[in-house]
N, C-alpha and C positions, 0 to 999 in steps of 0.2 A: 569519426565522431562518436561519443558515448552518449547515451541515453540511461536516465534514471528513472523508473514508474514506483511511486509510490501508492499501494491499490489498501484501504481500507474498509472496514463496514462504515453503513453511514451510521448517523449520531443514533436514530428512532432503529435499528437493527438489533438486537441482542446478540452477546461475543457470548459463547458457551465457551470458548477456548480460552478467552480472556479472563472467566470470572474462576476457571479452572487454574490459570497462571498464579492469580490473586490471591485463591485459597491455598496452595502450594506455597506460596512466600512466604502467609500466615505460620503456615505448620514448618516452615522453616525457620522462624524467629524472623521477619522483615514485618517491624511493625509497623503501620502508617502508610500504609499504600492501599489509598482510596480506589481507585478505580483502572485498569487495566484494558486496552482493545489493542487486541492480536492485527495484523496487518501483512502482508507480505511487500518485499522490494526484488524488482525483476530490473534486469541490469544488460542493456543491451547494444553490440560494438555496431553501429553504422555504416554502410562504405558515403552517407551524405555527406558531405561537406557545409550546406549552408543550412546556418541553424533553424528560421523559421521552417523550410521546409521539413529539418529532420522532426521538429516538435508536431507536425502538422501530420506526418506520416505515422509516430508514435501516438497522436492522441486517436490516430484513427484505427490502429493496434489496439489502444486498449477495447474505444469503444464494441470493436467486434471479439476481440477473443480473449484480452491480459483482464480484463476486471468486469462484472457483471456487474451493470448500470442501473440494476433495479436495487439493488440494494450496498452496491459500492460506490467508493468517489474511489477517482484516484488523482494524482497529482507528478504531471513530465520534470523533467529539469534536463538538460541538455547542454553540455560542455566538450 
């Protein structure tokens, strides 16, 4: 089974990387792009089979080590 974590900063966090992406785009001619937040996607093969459990084991991966809960969200998907 596959696992998808989507981990970002939350909304009240300031992206330095993001507003860096932004400005980069600017001085590349991409005009019209209001706002930017950087994010990582961690991608991970399970030997679970049954999906609530696999989401249940992942959301408990993140909360200990794939995304820092003080200042990120993150969001499972499992297929």
């Amino acid at each position: 089974m596959k696992a998808t974590v989507h981990v970002m900063l939350k909304q009240a966090v300031l992206d330095p990387q993001g507003e860096a992406v932004k400005t980069a785009l600017g001085a590349l001619g991409f005009e019209g792009v209001e706002a930017v937040r950087q994010g990582k996607v961690i991608e991970l093969d399970l030997a679970e089979t049954d999906a609530e459990a696999a989401r249940a084991a992942v959301t408990a991966m993140c909360e200990k080590l794939l995304a820092n809960t003080v200042i990120e969200s993150f969001r499972v998907e499992v297929a």
